[in-house]
CHARMM internal coordinates of N, CA and C (Angstrom, degrees):
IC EDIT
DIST 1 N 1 CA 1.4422
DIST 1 CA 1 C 1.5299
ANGL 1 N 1 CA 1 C 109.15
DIST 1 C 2 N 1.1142
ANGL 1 CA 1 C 2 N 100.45
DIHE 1 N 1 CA 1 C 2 N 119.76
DIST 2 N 2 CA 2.1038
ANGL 1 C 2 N 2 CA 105.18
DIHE 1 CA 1 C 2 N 2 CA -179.22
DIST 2 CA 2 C 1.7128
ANGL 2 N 2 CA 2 C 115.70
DIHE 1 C 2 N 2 CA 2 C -65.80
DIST 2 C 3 N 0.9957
ANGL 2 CA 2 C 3 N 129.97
DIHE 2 N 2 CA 2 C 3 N 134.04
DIST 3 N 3 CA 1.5535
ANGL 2 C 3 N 3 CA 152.42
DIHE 2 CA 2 C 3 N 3 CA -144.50
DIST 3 CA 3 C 2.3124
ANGL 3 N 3 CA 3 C 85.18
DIHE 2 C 3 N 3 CA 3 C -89.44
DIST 3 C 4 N 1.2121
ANGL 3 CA 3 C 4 N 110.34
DIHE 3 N 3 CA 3 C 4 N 132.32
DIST 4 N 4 CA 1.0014
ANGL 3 C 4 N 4 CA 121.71
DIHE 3 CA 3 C 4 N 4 CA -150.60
DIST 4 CA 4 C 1.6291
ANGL 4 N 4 CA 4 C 95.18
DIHE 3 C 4 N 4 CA 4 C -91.17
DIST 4 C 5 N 1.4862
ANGL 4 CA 4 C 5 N 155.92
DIHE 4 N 4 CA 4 C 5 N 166.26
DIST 5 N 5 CA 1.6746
ANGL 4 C 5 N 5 CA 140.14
DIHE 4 CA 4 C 5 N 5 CA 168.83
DIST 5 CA 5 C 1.3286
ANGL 5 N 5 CA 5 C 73.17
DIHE 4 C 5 N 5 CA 5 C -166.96
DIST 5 C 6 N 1.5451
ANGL 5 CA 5 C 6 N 77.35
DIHE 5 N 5 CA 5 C 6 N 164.02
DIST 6 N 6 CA 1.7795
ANGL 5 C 6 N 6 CA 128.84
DIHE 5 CA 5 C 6 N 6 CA 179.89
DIST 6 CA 6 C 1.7291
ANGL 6 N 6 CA 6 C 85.62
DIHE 5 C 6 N 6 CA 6 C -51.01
DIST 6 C 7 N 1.4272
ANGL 6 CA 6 C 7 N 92.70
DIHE 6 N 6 CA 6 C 7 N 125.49
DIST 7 N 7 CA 1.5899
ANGL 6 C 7 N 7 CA 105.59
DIHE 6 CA 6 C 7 N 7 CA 128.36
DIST 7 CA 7 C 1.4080
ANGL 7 N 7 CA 7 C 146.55
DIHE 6 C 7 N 7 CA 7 C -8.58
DIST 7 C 8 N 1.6331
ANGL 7 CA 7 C 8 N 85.67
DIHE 7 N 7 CA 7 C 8 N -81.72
DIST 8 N 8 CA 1.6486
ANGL 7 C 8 N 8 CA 97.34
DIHE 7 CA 7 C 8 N 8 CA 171.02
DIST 8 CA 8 C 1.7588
ANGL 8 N 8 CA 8 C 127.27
DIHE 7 C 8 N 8 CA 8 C -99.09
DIST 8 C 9 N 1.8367
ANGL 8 CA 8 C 9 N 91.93
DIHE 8 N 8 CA 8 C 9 N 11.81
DIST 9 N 9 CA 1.5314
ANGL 8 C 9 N 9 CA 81.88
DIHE 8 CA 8 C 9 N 9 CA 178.39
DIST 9 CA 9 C 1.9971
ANGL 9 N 9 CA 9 C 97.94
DIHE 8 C 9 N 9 CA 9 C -158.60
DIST 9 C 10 N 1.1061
ANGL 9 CA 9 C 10 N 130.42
DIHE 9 N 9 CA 9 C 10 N -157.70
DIST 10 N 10 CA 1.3529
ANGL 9 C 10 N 10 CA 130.49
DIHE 9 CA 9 C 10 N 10 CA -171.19
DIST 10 CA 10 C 1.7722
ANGL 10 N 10 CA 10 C 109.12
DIHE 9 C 10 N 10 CA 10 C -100.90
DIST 10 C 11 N 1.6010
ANGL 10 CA 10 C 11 N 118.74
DIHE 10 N 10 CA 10 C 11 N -4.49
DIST 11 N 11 CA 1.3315
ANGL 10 C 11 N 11 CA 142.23
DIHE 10 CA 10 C 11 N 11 CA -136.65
DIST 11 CA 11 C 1.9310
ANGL 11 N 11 CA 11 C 75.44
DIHE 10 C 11 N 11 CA 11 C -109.57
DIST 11 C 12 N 2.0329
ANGL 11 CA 11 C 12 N 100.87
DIHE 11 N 11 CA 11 C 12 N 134.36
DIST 12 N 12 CA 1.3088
ANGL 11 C 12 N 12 CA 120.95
DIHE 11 CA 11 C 12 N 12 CA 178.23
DIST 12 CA 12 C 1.6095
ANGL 12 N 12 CA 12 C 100.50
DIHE 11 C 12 N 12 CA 12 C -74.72
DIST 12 C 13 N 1.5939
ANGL 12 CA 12 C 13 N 87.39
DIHE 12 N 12 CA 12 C 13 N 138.68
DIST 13 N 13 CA 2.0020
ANGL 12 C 13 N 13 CA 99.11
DIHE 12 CA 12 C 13 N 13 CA -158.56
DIST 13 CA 13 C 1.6732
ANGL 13 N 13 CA 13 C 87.06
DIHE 12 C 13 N 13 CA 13 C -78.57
DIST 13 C 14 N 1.7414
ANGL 13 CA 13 C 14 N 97.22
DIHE 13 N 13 CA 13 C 14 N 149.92
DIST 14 N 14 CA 1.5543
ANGL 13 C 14 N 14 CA 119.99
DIHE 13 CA 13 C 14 N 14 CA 162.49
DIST 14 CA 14 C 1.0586
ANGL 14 N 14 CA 14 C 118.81
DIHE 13 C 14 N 14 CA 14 C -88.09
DIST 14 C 15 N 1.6474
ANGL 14 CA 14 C 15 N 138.14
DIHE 14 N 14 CA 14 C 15 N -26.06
DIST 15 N 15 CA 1.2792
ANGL 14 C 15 N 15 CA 128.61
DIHE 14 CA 14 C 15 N 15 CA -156.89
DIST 15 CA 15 C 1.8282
ANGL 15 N 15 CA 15 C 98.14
DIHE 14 C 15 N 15 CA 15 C -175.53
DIST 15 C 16 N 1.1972
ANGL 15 CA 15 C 16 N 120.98
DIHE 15 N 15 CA 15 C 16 N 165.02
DIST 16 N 16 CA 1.3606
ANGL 15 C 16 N 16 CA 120.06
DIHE 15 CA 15 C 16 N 16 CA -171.32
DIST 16 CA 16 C 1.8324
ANGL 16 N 16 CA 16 C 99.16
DIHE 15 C 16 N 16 CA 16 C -123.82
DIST 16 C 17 N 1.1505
ANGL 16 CA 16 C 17 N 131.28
DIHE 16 N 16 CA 16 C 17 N 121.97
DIST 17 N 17 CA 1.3553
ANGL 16 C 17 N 17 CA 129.01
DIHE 16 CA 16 C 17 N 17 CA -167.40
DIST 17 CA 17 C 1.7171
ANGL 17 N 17 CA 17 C 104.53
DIHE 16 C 17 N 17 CA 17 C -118.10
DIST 17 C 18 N 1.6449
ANGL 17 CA 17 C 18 N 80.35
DIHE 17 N 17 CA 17 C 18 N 159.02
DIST 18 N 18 CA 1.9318
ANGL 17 C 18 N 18 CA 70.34
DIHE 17 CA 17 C 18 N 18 CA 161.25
DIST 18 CA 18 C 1.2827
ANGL 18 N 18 CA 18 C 93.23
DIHE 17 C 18 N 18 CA 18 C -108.52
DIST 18 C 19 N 2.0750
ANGL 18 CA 18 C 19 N 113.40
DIHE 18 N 18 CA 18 C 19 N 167.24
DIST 19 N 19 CA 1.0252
ANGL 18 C 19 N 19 CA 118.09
DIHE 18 CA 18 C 19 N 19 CA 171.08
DIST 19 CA 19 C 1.4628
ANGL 19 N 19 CA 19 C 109.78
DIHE 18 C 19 N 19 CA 19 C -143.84
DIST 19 C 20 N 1.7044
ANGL 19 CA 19 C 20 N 108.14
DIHE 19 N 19 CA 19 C 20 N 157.42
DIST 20 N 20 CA 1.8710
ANGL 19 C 20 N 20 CA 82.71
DIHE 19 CA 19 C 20 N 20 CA 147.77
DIST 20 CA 20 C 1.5940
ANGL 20 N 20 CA 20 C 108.60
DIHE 19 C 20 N 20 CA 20 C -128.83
DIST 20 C 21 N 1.3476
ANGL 20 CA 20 C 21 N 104.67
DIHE 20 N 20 CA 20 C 21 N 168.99
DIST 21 N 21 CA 1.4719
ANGL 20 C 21 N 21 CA 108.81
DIHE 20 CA 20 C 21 N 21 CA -165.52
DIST 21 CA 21 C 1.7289
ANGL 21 N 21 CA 21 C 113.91
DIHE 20 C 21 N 21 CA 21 C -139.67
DIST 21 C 22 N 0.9806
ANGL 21 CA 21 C 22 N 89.10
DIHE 21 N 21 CA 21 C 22 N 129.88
DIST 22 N 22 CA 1.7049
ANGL 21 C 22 N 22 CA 92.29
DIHE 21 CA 21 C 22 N 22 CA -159.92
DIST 22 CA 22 C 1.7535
ANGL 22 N 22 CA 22 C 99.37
DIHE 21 C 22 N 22 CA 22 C -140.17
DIST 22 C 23 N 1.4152
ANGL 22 CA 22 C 23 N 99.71
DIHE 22 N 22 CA 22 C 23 N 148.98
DIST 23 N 23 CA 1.8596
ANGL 22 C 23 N 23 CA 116.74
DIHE 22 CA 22 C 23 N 23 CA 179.97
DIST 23 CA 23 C 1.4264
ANGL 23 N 23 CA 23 C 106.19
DIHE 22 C 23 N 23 CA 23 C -75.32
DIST 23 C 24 N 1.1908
ANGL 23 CA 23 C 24 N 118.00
DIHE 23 N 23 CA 23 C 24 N -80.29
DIST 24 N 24 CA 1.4710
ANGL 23 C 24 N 24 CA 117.92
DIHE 23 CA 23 C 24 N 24 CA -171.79
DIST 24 CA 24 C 1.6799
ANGL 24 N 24 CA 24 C 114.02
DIHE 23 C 24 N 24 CA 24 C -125.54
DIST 24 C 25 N 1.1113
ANGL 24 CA 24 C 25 N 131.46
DIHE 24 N 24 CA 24 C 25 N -40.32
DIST 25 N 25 CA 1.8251
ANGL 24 C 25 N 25 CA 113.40
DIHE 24 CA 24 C 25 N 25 CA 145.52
DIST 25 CA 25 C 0.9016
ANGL 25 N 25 CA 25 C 142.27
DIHE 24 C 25 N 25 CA 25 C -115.40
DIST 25 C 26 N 1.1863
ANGL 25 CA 25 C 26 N 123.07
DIHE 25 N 25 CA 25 C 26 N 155.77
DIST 26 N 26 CA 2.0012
ANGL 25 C 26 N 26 CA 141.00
DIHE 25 CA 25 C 26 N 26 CA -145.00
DIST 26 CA 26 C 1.7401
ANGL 26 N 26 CA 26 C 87.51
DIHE 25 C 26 N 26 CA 26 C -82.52
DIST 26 C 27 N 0.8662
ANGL 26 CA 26 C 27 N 119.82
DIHE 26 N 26 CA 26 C 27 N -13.14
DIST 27 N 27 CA 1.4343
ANGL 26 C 27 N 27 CA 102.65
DIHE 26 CA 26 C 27 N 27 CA -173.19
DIST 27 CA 27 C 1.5703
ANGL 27 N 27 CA 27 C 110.93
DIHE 26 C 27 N 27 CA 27 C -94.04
DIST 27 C 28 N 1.2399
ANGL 27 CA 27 C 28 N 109.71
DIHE 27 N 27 CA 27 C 28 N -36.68
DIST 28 N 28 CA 1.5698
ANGL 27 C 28 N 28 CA 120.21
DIHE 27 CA 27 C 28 N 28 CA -169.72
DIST 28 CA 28 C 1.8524
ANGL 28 N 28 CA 28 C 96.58
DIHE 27 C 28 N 28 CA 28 C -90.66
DIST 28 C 29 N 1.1300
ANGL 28 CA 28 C 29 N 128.18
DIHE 28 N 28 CA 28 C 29 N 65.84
DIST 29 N 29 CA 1.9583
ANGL 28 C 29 N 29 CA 139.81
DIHE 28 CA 28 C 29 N 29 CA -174.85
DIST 29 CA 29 C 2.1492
ANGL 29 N 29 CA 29 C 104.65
DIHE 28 C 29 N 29 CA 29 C -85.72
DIST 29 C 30 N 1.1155
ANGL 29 CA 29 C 30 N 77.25
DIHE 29 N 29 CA 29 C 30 N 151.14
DIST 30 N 30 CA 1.5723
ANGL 29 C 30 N 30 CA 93.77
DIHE 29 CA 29 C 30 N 30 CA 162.82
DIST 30 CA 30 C 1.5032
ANGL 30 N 30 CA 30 C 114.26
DIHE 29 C 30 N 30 CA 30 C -108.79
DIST 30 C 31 N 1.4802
ANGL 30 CA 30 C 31 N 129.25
DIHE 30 N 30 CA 30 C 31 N 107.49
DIST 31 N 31 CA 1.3517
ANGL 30 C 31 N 31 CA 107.48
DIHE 30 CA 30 C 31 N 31 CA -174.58
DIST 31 CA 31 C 1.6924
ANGL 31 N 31 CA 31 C 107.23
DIHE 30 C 31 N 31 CA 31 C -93.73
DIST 31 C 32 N 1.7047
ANGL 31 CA 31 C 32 N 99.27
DIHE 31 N 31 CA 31 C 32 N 136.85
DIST 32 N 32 CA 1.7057
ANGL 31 C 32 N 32 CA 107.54
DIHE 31 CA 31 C 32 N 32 CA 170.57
DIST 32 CA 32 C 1.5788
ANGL 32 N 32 CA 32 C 116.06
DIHE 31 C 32 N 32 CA 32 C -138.53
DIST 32 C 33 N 1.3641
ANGL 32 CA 32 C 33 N 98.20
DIHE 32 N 32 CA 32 C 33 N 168.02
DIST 33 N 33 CA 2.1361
ANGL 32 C 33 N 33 CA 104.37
DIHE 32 CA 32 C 33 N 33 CA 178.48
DIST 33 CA 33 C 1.9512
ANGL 33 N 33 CA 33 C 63.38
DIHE 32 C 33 N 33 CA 33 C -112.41
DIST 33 C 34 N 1.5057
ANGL 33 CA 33 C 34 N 78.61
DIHE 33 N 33 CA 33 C 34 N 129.22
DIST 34 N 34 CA 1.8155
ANGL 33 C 34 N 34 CA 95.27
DIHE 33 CA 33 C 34 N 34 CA 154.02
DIST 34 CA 34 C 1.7256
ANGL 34 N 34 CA 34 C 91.36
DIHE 33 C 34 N 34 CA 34 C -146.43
DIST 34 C 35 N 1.9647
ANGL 34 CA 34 C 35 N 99.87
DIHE 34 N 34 CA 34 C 35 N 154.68
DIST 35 N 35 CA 1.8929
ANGL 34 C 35 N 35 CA 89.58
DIHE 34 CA 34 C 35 N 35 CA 177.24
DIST 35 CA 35 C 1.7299
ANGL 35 N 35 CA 35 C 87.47
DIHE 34 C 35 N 35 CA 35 C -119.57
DIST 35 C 36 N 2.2390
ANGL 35 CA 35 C 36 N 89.41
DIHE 35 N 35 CA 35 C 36 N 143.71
DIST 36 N 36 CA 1.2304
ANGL 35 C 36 N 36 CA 104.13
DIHE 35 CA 35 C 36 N 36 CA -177.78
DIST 36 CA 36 C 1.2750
ANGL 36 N 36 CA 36 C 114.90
DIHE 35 C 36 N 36 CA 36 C -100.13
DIST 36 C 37 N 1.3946
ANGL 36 CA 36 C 37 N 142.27
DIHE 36 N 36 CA 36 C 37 N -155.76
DIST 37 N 37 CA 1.3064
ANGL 36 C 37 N 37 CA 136.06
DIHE 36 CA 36 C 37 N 37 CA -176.38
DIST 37 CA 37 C 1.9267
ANGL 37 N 37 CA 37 C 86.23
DIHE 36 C 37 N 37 CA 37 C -125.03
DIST 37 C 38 N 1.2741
ANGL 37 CA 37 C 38 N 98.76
DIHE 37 N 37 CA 37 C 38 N 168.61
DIST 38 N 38 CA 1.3230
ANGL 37 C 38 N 38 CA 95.11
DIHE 37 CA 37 C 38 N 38 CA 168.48
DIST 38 CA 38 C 1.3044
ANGL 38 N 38 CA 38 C 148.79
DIHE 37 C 38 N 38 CA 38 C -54.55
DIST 38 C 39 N 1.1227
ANGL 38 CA 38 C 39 N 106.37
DIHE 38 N 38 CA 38 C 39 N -31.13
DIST 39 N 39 CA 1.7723
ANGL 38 C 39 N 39 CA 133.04
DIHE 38 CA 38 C 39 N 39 CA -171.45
DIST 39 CA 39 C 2.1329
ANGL 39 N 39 CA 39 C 92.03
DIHE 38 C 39 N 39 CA 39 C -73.29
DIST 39 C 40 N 1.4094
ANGL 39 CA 39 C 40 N 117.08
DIHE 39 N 39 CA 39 C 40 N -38.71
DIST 40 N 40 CA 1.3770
ANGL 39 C 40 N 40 CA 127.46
DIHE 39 CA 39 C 40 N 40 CA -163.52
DIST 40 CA 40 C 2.0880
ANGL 40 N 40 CA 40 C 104.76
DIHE 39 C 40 N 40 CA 40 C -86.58
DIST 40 C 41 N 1.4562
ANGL 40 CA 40 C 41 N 77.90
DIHE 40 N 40 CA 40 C 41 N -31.83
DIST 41 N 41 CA 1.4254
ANGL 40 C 41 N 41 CA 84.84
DIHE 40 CA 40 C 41 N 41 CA -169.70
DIST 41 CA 41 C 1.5886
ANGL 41 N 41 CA 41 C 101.64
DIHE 40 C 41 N 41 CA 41 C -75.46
DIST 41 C 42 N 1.2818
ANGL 41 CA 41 C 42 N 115.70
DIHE 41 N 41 CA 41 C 42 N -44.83
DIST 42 N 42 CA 1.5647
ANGL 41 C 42 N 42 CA 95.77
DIHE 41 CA 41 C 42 N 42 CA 172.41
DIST 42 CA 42 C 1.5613
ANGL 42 N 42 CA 42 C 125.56
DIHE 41 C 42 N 42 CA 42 C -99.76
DIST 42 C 43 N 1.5181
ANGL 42 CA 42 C 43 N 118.30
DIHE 42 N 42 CA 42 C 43 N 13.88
DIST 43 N 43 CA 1.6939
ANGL 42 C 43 N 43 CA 102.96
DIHE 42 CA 42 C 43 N 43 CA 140.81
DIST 43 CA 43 C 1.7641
ANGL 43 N 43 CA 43 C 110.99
DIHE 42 C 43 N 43 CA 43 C -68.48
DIST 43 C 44 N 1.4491
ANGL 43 CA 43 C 44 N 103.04
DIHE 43 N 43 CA 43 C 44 N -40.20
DIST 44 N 44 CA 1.6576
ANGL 43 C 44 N 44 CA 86.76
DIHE 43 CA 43 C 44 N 44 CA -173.10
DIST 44 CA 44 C 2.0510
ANGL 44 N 44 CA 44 C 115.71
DIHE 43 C 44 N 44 CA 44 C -50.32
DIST 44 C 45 N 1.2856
ANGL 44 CA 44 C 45 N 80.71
DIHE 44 N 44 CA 44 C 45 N -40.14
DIST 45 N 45 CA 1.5903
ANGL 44 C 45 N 45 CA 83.50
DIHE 44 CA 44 C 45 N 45 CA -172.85
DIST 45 CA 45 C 1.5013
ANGL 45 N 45 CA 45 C 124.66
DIHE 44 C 45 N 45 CA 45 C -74.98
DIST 45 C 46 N 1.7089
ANGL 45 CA 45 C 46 N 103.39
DIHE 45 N 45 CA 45 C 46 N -17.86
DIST 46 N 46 CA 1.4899
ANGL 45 C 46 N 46 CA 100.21
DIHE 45 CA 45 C 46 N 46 CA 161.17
DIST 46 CA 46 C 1.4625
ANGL 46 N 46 CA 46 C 127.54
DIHE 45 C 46 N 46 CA 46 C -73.00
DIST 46 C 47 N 1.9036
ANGL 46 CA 46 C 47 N 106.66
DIHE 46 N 46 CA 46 C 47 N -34.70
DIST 47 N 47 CA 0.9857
ANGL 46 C 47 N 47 CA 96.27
DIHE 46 CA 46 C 47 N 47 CA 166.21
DIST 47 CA 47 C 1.7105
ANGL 47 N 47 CA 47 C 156.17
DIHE 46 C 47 N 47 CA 47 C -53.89
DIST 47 C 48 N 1.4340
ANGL 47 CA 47 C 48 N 90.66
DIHE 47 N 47 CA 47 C 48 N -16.35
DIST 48 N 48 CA 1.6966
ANGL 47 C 48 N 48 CA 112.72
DIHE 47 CA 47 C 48 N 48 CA -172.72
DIST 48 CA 48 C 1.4441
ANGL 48 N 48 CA 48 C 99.83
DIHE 47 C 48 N 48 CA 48 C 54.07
DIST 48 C 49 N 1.4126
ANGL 48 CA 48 C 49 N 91.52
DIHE 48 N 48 CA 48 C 49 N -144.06
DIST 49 N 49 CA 2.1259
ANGL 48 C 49 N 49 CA 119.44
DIHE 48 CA 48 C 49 N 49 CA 176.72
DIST 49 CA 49 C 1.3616
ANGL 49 N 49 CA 49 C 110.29
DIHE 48 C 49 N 49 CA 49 C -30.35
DIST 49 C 50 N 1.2351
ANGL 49 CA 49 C 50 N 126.64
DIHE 49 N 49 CA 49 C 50 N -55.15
DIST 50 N 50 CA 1.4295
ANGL 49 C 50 N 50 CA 127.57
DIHE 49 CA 49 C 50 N 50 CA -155.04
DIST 50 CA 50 C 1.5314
ANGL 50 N 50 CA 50 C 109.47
DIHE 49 C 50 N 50 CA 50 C -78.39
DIST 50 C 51 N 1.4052
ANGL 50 CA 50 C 51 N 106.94
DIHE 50 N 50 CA 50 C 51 N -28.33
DIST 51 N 51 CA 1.6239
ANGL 50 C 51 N 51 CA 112.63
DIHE 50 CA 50 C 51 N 51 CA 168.70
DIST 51 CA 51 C 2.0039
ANGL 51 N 51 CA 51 C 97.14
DIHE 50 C 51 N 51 CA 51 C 95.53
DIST 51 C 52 N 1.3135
ANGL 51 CA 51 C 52 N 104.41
DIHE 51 N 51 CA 51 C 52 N -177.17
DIST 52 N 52 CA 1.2616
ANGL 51 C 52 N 52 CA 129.25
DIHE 51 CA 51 C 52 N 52 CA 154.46
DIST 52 CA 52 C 1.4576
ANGL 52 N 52 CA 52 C 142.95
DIHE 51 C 52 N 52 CA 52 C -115.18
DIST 52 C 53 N 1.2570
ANGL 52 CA 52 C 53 N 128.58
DIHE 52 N 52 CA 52 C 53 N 123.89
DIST 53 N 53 CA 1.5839
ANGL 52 C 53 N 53 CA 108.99
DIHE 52 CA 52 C 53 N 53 CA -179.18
DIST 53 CA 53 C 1.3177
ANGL 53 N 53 CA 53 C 99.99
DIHE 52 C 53 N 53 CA 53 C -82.48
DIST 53 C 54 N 1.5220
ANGL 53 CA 53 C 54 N 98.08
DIHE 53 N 53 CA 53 C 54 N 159.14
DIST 54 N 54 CA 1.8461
ANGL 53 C 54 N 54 CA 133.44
DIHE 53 CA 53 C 54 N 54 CA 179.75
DIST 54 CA 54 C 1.3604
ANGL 54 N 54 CA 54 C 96.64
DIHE 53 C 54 N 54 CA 54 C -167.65
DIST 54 C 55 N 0.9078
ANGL 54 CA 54 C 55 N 116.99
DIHE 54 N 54 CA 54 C 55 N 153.59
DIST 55 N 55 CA 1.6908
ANGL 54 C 55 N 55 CA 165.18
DIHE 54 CA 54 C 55 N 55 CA -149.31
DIST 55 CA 55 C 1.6064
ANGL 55 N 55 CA 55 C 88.80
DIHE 54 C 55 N 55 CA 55 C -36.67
DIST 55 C 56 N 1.1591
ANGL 55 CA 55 C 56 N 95.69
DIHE 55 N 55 CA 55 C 56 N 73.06
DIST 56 N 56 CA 2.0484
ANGL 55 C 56 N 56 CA 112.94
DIHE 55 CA 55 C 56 N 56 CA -177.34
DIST 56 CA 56 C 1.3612
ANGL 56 N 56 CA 56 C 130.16
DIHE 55 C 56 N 56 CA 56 C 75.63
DIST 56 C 57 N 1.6287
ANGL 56 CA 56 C 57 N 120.26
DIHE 56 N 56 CA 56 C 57 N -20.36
DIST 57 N 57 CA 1.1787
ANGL 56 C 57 N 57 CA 126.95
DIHE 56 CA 56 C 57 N 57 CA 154.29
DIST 57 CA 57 C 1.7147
ANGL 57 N 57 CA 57 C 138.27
DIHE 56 C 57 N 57 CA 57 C -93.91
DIST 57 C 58 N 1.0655
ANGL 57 CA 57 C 58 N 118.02
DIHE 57 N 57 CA 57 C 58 N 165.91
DIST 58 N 58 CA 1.5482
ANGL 57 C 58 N 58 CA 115.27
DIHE 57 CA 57 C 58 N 58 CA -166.84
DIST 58 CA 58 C 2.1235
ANGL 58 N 58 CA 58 C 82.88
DIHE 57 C 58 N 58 CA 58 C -115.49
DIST 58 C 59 N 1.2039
ANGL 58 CA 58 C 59 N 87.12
DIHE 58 N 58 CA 58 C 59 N 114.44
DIST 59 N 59 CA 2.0478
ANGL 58 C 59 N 59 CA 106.29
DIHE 58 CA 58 C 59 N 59 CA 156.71
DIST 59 CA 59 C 1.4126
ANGL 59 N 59 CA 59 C 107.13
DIHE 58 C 59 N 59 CA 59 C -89.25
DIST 59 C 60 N 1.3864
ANGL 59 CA 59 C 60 N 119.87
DIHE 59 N 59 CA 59 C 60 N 153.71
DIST 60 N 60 CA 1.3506
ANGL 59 C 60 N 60 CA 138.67
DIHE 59 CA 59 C 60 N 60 CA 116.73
DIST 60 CA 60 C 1.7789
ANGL 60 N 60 CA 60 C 117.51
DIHE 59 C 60 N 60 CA 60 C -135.15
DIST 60 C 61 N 1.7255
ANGL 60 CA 60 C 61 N 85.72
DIHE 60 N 60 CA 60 C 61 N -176.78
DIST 61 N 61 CA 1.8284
ANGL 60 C 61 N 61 CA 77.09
DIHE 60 CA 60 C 61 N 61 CA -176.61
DIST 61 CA 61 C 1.6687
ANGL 61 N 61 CA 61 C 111.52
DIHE 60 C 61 N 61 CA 61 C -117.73
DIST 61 C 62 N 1.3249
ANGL 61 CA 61 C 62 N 97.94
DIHE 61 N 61 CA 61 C 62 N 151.68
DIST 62 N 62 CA 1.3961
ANGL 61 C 62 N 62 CA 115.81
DIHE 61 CA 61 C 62 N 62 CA -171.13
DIST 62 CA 62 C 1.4865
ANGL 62 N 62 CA 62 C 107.15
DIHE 61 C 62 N 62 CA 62 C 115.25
DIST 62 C 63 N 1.6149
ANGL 62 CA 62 C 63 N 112.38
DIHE 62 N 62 CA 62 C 63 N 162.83
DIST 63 N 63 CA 2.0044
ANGL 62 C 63 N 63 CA 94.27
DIHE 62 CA 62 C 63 N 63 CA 167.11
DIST 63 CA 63 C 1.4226
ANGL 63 N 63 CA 63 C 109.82
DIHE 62 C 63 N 63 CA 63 C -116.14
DIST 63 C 64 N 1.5174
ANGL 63 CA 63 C 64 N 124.38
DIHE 63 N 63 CA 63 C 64 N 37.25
DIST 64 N 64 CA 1.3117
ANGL 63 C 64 N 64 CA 131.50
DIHE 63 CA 63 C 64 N 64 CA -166.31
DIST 64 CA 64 C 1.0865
ANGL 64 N 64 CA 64 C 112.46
DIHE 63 C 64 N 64 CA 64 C -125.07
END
COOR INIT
IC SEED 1 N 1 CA 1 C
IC BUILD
């Protein structure tokens, strides 16, 4: 069975979130559960509303 990692990085995931993730507006989102590692999980969560960029898209957590 293959060893499970972050999403956004190579780092063993802490927690499984929902998110949505969108290019350039907050309104037009993709909603997903992806699991992050710790270090990911709390930029997302510092960021709140405004989200974070990664590898061309802007995350945050929750889909609301």
């Amino acid at each position: 069975m293959p060893l499970s990692k972050c999403e956004l990085c190579s780092s063993q995931p802490l927690r499984e979130v929902a998110i949505p993730r969108w290019v350039s507006d907050p309104s037009d989102v993709e909603r997903l559960t992806i699991e992050v590692c710790a270090k990911h999980y709390q930029r997302l969560n510092k960021a709140g509303n405004k989200g974070v960029k990664q590898r061309g898209y802007y995350y945050r957590i929750g889909f609301w």
